[in-house]
C-alpha positions in Angstrom: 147.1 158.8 254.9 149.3 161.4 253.3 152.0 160.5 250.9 155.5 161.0 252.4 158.6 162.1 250.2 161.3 159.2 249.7 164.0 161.2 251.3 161.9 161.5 254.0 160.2 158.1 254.5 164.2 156.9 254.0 165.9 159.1 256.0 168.6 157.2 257.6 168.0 155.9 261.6 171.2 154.6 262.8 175.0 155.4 261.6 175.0 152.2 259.2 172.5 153.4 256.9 174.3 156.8 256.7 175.9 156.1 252.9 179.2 157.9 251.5 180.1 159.3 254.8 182.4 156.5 256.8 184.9 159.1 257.3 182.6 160.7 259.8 180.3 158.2 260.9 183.1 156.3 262.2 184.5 158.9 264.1 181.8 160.0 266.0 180.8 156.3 266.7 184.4 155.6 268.5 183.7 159.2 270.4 180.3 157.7 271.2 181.7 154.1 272.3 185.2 155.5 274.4 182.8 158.2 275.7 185.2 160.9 274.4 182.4 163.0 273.1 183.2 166.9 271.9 181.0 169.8 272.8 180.6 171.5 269.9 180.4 169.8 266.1 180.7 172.0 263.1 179.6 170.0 260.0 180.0 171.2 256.2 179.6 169.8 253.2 177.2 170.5 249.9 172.8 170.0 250.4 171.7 166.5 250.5 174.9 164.7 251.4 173.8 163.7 255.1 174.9 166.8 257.9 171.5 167.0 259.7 170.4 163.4 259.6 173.9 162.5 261.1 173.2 165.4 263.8 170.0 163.6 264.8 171.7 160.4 265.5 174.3 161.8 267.2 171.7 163.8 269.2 170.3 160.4 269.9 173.3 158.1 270.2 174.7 160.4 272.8 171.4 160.1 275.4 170.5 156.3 274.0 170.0 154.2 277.1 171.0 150.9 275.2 173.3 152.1 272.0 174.1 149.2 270.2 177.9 150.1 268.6 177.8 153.7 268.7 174.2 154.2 267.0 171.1 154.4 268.6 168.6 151.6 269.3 165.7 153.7 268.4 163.5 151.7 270.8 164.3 153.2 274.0 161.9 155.6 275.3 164.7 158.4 274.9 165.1 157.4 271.6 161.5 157.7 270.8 161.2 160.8 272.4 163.5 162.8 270.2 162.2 161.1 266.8 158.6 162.1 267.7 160.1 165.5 268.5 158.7 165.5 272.2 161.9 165.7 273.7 163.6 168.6 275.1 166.4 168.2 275.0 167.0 168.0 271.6 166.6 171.1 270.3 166.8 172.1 266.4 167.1 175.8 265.6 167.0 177.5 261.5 169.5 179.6 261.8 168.0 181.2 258.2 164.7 182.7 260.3 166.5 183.1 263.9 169.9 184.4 263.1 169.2 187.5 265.4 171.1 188.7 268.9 168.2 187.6 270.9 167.7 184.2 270.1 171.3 183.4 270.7 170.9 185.0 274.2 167.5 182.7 274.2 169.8 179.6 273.9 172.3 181.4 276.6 169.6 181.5 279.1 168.3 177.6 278.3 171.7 176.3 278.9 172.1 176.5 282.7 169.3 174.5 283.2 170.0 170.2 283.1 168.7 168.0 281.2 165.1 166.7 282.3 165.7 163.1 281.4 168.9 161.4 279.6 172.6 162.7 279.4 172.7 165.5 276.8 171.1 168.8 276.0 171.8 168.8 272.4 171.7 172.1 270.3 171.4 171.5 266.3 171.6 174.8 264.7 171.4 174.5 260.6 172.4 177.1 257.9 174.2 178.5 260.9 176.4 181.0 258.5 173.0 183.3 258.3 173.5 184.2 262.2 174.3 187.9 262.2 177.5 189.1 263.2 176.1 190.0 266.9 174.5 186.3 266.8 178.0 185.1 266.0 179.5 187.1 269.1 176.8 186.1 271.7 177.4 182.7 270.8 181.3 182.7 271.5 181.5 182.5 274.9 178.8 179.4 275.1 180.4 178.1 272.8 183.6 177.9 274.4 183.1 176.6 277.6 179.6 175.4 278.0 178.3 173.2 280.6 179.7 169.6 280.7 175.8 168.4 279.8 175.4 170.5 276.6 176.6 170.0 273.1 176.5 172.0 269.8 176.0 170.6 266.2 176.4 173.3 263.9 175.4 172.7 260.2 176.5 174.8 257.1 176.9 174.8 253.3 178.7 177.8 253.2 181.9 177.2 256.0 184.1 180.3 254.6 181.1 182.8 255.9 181.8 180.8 259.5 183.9 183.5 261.3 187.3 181.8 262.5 186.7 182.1 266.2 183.7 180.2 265.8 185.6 177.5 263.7 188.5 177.3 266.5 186.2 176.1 268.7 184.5 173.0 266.7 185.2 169.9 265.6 185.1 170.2 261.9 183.8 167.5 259.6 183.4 168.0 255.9 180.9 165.7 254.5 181.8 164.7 250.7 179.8 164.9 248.1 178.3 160.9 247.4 179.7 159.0 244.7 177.4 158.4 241.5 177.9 154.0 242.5 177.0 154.8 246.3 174.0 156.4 245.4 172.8 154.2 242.3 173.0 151.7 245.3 171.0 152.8 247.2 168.2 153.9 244.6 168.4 150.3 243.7 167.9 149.0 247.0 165.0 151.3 247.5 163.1 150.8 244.8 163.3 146.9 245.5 161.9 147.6 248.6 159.1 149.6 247.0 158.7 147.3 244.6 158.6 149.6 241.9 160.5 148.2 238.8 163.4 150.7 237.4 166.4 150.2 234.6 169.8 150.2 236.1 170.5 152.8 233.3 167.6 154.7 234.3 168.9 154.7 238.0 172.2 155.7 237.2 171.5 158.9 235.2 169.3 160.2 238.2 172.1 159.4 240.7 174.7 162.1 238.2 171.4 164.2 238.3 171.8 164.3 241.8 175.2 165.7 241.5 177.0 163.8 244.7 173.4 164.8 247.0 171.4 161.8 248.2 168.5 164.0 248.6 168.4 165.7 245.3 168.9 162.2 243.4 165.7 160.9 245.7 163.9 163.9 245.1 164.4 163.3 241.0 163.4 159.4 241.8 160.4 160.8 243.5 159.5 163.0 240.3 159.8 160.2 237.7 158.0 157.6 239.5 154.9 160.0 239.7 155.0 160.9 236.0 155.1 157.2 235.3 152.9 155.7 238.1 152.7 152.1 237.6 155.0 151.5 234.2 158.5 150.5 234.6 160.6 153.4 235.2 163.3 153.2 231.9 166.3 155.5 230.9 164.0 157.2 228.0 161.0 158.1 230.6 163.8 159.5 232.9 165.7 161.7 230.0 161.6 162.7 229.6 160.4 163.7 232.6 164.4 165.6 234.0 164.2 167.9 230.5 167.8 166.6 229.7 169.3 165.3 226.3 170.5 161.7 225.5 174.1 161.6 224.5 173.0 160.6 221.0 171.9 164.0 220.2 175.0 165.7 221.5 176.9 163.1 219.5 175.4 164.4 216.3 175.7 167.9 217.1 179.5 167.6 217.9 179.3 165.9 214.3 177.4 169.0 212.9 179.9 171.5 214.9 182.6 169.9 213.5 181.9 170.4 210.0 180.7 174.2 210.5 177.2 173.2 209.3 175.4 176.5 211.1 172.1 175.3 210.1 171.7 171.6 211.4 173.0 172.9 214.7 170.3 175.5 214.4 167.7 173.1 213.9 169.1 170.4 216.3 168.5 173.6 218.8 165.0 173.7 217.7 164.0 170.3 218.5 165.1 170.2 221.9 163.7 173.6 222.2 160.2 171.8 221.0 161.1 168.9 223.1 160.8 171.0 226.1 164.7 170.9 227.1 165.9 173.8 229.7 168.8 175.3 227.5 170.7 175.7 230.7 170.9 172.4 231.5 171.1 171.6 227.8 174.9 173.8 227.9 175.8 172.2 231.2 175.1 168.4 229.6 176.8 169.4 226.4 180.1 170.4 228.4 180.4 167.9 230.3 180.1 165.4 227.3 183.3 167.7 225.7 185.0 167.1 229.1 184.4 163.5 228.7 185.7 163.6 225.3 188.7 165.2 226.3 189.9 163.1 229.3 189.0 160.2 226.1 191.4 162.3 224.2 194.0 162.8 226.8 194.1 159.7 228.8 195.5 156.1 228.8 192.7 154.3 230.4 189.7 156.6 229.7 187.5 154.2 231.8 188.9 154.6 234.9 188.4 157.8 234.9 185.2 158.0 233.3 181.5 157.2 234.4 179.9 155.9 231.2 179.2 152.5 229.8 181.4 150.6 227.3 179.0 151.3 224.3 178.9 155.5 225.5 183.0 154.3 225.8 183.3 152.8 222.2 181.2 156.3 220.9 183.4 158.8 222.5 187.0 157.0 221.7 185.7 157.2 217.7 184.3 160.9 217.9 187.8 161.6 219.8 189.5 160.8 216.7 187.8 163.0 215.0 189.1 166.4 216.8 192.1 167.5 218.4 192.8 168.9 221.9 193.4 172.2 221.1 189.9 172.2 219.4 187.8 170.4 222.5 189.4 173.1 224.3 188.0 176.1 222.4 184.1 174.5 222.5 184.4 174.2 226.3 185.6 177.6 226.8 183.2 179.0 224.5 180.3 177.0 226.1 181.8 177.6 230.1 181.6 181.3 229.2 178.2 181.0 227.9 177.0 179.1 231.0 177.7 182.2 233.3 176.2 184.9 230.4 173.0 182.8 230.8 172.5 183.7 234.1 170.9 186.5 233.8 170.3 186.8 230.1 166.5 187.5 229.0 166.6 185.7 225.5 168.2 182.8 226.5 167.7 180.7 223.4 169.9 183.7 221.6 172.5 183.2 223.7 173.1 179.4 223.4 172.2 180.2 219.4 175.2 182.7 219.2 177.4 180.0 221.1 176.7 177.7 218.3 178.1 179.8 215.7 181.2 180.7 217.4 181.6 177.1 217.9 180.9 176.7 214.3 183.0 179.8 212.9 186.1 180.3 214.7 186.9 183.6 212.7 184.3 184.9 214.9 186.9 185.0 217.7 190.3 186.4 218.1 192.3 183.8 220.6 194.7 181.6 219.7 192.6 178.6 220.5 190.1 179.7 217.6 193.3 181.1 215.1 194.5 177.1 215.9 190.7 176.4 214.7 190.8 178.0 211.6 194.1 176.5 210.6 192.5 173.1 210.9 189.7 174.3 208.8 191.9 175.3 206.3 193.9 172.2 206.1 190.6 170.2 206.0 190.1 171.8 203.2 193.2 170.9 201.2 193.2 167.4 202.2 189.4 167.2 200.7 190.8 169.1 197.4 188.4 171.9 197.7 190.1 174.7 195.5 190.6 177.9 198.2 191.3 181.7 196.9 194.7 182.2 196.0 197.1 185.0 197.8 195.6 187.9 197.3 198.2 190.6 197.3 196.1 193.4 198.3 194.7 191.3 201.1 198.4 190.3 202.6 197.3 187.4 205.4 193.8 188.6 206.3 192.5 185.3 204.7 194.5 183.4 206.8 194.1 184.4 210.2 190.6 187.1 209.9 188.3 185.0 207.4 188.0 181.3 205.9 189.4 180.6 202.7 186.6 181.4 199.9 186.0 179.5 196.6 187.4 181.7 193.9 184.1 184.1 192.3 183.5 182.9 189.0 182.6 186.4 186.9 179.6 186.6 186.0 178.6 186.5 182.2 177.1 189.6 180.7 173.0 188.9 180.2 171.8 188.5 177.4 168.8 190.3 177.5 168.5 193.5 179.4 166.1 194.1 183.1 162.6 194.3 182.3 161.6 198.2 183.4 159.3 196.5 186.1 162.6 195.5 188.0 164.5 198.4 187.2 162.1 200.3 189.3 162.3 197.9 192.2 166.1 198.1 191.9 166.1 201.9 192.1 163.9 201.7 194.9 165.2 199.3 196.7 166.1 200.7 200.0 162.8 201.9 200.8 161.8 198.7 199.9 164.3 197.0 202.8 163.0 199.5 205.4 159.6 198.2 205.4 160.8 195.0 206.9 162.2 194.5 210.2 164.0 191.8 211.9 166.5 189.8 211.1 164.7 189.7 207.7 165.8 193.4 207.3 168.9 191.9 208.1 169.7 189.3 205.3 167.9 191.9 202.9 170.2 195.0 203.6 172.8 193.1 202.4 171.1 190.8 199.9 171.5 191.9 195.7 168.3 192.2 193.7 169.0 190.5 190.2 166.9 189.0 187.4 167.6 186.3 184.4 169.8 187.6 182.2 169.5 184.4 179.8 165.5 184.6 179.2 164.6 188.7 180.7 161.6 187.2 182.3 159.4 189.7 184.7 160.7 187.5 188.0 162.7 189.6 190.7 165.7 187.2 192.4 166.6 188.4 195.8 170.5 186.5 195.9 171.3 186.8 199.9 175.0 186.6 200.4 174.5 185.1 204.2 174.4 181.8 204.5 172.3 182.0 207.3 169.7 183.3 205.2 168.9 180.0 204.0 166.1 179.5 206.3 164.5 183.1 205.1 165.1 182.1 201.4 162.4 178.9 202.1 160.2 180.6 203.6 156.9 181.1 201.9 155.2 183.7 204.3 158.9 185.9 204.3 158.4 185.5 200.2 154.4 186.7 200.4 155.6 189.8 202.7 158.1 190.8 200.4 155.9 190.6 196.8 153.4 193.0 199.4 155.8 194.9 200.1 156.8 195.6 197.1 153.7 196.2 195.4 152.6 198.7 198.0 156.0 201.3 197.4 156.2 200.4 194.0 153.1 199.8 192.7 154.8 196.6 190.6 153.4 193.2 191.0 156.5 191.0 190.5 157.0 187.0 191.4 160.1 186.9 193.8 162.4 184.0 194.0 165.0 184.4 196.8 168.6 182.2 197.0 171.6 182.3 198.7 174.7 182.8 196.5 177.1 179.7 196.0 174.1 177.4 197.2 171.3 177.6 194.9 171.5 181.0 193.0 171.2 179.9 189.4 174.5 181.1 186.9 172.4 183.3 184.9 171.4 185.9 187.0 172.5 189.0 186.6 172.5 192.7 188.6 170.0 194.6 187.2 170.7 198.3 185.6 168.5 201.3 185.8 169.9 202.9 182.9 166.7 202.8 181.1 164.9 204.3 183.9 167.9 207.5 184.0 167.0 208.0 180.4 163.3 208.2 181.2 164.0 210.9 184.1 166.5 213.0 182.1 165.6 212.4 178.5 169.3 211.7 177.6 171.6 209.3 176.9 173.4 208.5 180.0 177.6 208.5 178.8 180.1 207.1 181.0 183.0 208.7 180.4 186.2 206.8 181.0 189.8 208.7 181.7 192.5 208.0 179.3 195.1 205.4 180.1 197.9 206.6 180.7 200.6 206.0 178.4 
């Protein structure tokens, strides 16, 4: 026997299993019990929360011969009849593949004729806002005044497309989306009838996953008990098998953000990247966990109006300390506008990479929530007693509001020792050198200064990048190997290359390297600077 879908093999019979809904189920069961029953039903509401399960009772309830309180008994002959699909007088219609003229004329020409056996001929029409316009006006006038033994159920997620002359003639229910407690309910009571052991944890992160749709949270169930047939389902196999990330790890990149540290965040990235995390649900987690942190931030009693457990509680009340509003703010507007730009982005992974630095570096932006940023930076940084660059005069406030306070240059000391020749060559040749690369290598090179020891003269070229991203380039052996290539190919000089990143791990004694030696070579000279008299 085939394996049925849980949503499917659980799909509610009667009006009490209908969860999250009372609103509506108990309306339409007083209609059903005072026998006050409307002719045409328009329900909306988001997928999965319940509009054609509740159509198919009512299309039952209403020609039950023995309803017990409104619902159906679903052992009447009636009853079976519709739920086997052998009845004709329900009659279900996907509005998605029939939305023309004609079959609304169809449905005109059906209705004059009774009902063969029970009370109702009941039309359920789903996704009804993908009729056609000429659909929409056939269907007015039947829909108006039909005959006293026909009824409509009309089923949408999309009721602003309805055209108002349709709505003015329904009874309109909006089905809300299920609450994340409702639905962790009824996981739980599922799973006990399937006998298939599951963490509460584990079933609460699926019902969020669901995101207020019954369905969608069964579907996920569905998905993680197959990947883990026969083991007990836990909250680690579940983060697993849905591709999503365990508030541990957004914990530690908030830490990461925080302090500006480009490259953790970078490699935190990675890992989930590796890990096989979809980035777009990796941006939509992380923003909701800022939310989170800002109704922690903003509120009296965070746990009322948060869904998390006291430990998750305890986490995000410490981490709240640790930022202010103005801040949280900034990162979810920086991540909300990323979410829409990855859309239809092509290198995804860039995007959310980029995102990450301006998170990082507020100067990257010019709001006010990022100038309020920098401002904290800066203050960071003289509570810590990290000496920052004093007013520069030429500069005015460009410090202040366009770049991050610098540590003041030290100068550096004249060498000792002058370039070997070897490296003056490479230095005069330099930019050829660059344009043999490509990438983001070429990047960090175009700007990066060639130097050698000035203390000892030795034949060793240092490539000193001034990006601090560049760090990852600087340890990379195969980026090193391409470059001594390189360099012996244009050049014909076989050099050891060291590369560092200035202020990091760029040794003191380095020193830019002159070609005065090789000027003197080409023009068999002296080469005399001459310097203009001061004036007096």
């Amino acid at each position: 026997m085939s394996y049925t879908a849980l949503y499917r093999k659980f799909r509610p019979d009667t009006f009490e299993d209908v969860k999250g809904q009372d609103h509506i189920v108990t309306t339409l069961k007083n209609q059903i019990r005072a026998e006050r029953i409307g002719h045409a039903y328009l329900f909306c509401g988001t997928r999965g929360t319940g509009k054609t399960t509740v159509a198919k009772i009512l299309a039952r309830a209403v020609n039950c011969e023995h309803p017990v309180d409104g619902s159906p008994c679903n052992e009447c002959e009636t009853c079976r009849a519709i739920r086997s699909g052998a009845s004709m007088n329900v009659i279900e219609i996907d509005a998605a593949s029939n939305n023309g003229v004609d079959n609304i004329r169809e449905i005109r020409e059906e209705v004059a004729y009774r009902p063969t056996e029970g009370k109702y001929k009941v039309y359920i029409i789903d996704e009804v806002h993908m009729l056609s316009t000429g659909a929409f006006n056939a269907l007015l006038k039947t829909l108006e005044e039909p005959p006293s033994y026909v009824i409509f159920i009309l089923a949408t997620t999309e009721a602003h497309r309805i055209p108002v002359t349709i709505l003015s003639r329904c009874q309109r229910y909006d089905f809300r989306r299920i609450s994340i407690d409702t639905i962790t309910a009824r996981l739980r009571e599922l799973m006990e009838e399937e006998q298939i052991s599951v963490e509460d944890k584990a079933l609460r992160y699926v019902a969020k996953a669901g995101d207020g749709s019954m369905r969608d949270a069964l579907s996920l169930l569905d998905q993680c008990i197959a990947f883990y047939l026969g083991e007990t389902l836990t909250y680690d196999k579940v983060l697993e098998v849905l591709g999503t990330v365990d508030n541990e790890v957004f914990s530690r990149l908030l830490r990461k953000v925080i302090a500006g540290d480009v490259t953790s965040c970078i490699h935190i990235l990675e890992d989930l990247i590796a890990g096989g995390k979809e980035l777009g649900q990796f941006v939509a987690d992380f923003t909701w966990y800022l939310r989170n942190l800002l109704l922690v931030k903003t509120s009296d009693r965070a746990e009322d109006v948060l869904d998390v457990s006291s430990e998750n509680l305890m986490l995000l009340k410490e981490e709240s300390s640790m930022v202010d509003v103005d801040t949280l703010m900034r990162y979810i507007r920086v991540l909300s506008d990323l979410s829409g730009q990855m859309r239809y982005a092509a290198q995804k992974r860039v995007m959310v990479e980029i995102g990450l630095i301006k998170l990082c570096k507020p100067s990257m932006e010019q709001n006010l929530d990022s100038v309020l940023d920098r401002l904290r930076i800066l203050e960071e940084k003289v509570e810590n007693g990290i000496p920052m660059a004093p007013p520069a005069e030429a500069k005015g406030t460009a410090d202040l509001f366009g770049q991050e306070a610098k540590e003041p240059e030290v100068p550096e000391k004249k060498p000792e020792k002058a370039a070997p020749e070897d490296l003056q060559y490479i230095k005069n040749n330099w930019n050829m050198i660059v344009g043999q690369t490509s990438g983001m290598f070429k990047s960090f090179l175009s700007t990066a200064v060639p130097k050698y020891n000035g203390a000892t003269g030795e034949n060793r070229l240092y490539v000193e990048f001034t990006n601090d991203l560049a760090q990852g380039c600087a340890q990379d052996p195969e980026k090193k190997e391409l470059l001594e290539q390189i360099i012996a190919r244009q050049t014909g000089k076989s050099v050891e290359v060291e590369m560092v990143v200035r202020r990091l791990d760029a040794p003191r004694e380095l020193a830019e390297i002159s070609v005065d030696d090789i000027l003197k070579k080409e023009v068999h000279m002296d080469v005399v600077v001459e310097e203009e008299p001061e004036d007096e």
